[in-house]
N, C-alpha and C positions, 0 to 999 in steps of 0.2 A: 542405518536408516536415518533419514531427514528426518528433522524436528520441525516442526509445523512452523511457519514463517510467517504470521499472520498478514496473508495477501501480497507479500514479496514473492518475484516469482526470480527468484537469485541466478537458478539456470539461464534464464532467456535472458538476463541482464548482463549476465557472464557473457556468454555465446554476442549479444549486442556488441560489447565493449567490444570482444576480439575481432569483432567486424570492420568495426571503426577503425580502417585505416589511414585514415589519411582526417585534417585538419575541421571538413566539412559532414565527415560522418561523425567525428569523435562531439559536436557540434549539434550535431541532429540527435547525441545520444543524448547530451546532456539535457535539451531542449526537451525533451521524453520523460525523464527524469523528474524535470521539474513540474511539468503538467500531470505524471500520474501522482506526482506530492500532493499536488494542490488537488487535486482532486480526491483523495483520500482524505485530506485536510478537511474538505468541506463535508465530505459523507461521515465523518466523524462528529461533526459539529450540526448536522441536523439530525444527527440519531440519537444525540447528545438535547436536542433545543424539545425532541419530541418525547425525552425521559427513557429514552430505549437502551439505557447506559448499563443495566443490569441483565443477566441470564435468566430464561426462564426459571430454572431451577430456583436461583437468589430470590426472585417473583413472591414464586410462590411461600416460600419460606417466611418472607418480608422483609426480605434484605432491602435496601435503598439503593 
């Protein structure tokens, strides 16, 4: 069984890559790539700017 990937979706990235065959899709993947980084990056950093950095669970406990 898969181990949780926290929002990597490794299959469809796989299956992307093997697609790329030629110069301008292998191109198009990496261009993919980098735009769902950044955008991770950024939903990271305002869940982050909003204190939403803990589990509910931790929350409630008083974790930080």
């Amino acid at each position: 069984m898969d181990k949780p990937n926290k929002g990597y979706d490794y299959r469809r990235y796989r299956n992307l890559l093997a697609e790329a065959t030629d110069e301008s899709k292998r191109l198009a993947f990496i261009d993919l790539l980098i735009e769902e980084g950044a955008r991770d990056q950024l939903t990271r950093e305002r869940i982050s700017q909003l204190g939403l950095t803990t589990r509910p669970a931790e929350r409630s406990r008083g974790g930080a």
